[in-house]
C-alpha positions in Angstrom: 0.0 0.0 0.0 1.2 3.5 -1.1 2.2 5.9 1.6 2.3 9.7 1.2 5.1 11.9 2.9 4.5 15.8 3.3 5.9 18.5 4.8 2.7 19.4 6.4 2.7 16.0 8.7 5.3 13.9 10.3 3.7 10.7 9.8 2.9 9.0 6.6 -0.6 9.3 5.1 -1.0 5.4 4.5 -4.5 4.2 4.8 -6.0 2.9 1.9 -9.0 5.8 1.7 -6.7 8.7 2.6 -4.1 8.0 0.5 -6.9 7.7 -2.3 -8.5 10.9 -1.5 -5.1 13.0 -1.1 -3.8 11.8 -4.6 -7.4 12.2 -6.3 -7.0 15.8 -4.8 -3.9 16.3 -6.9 -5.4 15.1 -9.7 -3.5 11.7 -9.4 -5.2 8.6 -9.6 -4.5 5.8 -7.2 -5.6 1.7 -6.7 -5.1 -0.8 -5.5 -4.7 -4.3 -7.2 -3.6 -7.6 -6.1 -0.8 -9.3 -7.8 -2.5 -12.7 -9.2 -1.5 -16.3 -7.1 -0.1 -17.7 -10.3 2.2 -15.3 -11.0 3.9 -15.7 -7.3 7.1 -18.1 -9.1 8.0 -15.2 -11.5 7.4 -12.3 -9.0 9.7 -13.7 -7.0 12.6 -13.4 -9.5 14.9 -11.1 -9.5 15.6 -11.1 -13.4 13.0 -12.2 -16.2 14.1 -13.1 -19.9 11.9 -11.6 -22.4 9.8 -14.8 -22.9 8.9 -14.8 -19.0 8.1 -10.8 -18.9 5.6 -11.9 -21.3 4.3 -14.6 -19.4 3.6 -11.9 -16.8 2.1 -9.7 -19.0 0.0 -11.9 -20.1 -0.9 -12.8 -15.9 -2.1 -9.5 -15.9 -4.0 -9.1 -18.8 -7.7 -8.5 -17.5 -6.2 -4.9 -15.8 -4.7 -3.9 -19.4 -8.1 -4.9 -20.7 -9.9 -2.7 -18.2 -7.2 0.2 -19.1 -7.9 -0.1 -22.6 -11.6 0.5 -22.4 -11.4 3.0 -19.5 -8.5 4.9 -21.1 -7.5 3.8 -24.8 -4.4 2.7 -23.6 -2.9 1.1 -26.4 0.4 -0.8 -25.4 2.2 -2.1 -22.1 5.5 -3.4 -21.2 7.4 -4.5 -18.6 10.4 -2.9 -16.6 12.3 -5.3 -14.0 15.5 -3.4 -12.5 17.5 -4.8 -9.6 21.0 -4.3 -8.4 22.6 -6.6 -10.7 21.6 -4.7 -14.0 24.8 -3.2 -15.1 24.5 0.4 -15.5 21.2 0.8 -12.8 22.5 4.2 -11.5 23.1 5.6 -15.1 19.6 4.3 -15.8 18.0 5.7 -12.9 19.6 9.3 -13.1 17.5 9.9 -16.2 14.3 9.9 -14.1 15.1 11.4 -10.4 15.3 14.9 -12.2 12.1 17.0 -12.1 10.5 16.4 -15.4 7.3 15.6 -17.0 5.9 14.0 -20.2 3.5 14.5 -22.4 1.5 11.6 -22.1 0.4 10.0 -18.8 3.2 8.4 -17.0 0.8 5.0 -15.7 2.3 2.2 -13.5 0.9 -1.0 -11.8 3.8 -1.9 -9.3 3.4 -5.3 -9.5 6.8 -5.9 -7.3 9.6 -4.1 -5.5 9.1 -0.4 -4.5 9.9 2.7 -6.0 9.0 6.7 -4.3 7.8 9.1 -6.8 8.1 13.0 -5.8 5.7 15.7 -6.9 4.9 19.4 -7.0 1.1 20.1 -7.4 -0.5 23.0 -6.1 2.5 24.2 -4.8 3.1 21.1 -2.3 6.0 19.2 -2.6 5.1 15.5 -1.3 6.7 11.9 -2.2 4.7 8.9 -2.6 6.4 5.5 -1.6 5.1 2.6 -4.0 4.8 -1.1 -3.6 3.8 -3.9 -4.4 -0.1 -4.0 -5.9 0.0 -0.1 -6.2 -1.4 1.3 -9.8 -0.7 5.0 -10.0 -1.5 7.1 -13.0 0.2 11.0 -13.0 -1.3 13.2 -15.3 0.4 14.2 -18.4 2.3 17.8 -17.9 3.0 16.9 -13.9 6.0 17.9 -12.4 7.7 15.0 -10.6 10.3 12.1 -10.3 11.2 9.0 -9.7 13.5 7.0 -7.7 14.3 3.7 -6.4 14.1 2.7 -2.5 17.1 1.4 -0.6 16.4 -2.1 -1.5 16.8 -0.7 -6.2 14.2 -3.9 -7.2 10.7 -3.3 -8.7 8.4 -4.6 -11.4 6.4 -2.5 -13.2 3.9 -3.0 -16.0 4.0 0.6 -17.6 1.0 1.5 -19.8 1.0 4.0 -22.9 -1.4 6.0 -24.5 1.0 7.0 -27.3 4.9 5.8 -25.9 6.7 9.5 -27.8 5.0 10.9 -25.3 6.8 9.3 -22.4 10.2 10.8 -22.9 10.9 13.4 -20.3 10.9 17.2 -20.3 13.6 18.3 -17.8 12.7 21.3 -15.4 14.8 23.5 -13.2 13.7 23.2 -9.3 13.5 27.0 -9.0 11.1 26.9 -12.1 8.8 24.3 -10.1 6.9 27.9 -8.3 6.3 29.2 -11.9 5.2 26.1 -13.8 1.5 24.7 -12.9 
């Protein structure tokens, strides 16, 4: 389950409805899915060959359905980082600069964690993400991403049009001007 991290509090907003509400507020949209029993043996690898990120895919198939008809999304894929990939870090830096793309940037966590950070309304917040967390940021949002302390997730990532994912950097002190 997602947990939110604001300046405003010292604890983490992290039940279910509130961290619903707060990210609806922003305009971000938040659920919650459970990862299927079947797919448990290839969650729990650390690295999938292509034919086995498929496999998964295809484990989660009735949510890109529902995405389809609800959203005309029109592809997915699959990003699985851990420790070992050589050249994480270089891969990472791309992503935990304040940017934003031009099509939604969607993600069902369906392993690992990640924390996304955000500037929306003029509040700066992070949102920790884990396993069975689906979070969809609005095209044109400030924010970035990260990996936790432990660098492993599964994502399923979800495009409306995939030249609209590359990011547009920002300068921090632009973040007060840009809404």
């Amino acid at each position: 389950m997602a947990e939110i991290f604001t300046s405003k509090s010292k604890d983490p907003i992290s039940k279910p409805e509130e961290v619903r509400n707060f990210l609806k507020n922003k305009g971000i949209e938040y659920r919650f899915w459970d990862a299927h029993a079947q797919s448990k043996p290839l969650l729990s690898m650390d690295s999938l060959n292509d034919g086995q990120k498929e496999e998964l895919l295809l484990s989660f198939e009735n949510r890109f359905e529902e995405l389809k008809s609800e959203y005309s999304y029109k592809s997915r894929d699959m990003i699985v980082l851990n420790p070992e990939i050589p050249g994480l870090d270089a891969m990472l830096a791309k992503f935990d600069k304040w940017h934003y793309h031009t099509d939604d940037e969607v993600r069902y966590i369906i392993d690992g964690s990640g924390i996304f950070g955000f500037h929306i309304q003029g509040e700066k917040f992070e949102v920790k993400v884990s396993q069975n967390d689906f979070i969809s940021v609005p095209a044109n949002t400030n924010h970035w991403f990260k990996l936790d302390e432990n660098k492993k997730i599964k994502a399923i990532r979800y495009f409306q049009d995939m030249s609209g994912w590359t990011p547009v950097y920002i300068n921090e002190s632009d973040l007060v001007t840009i809404q």
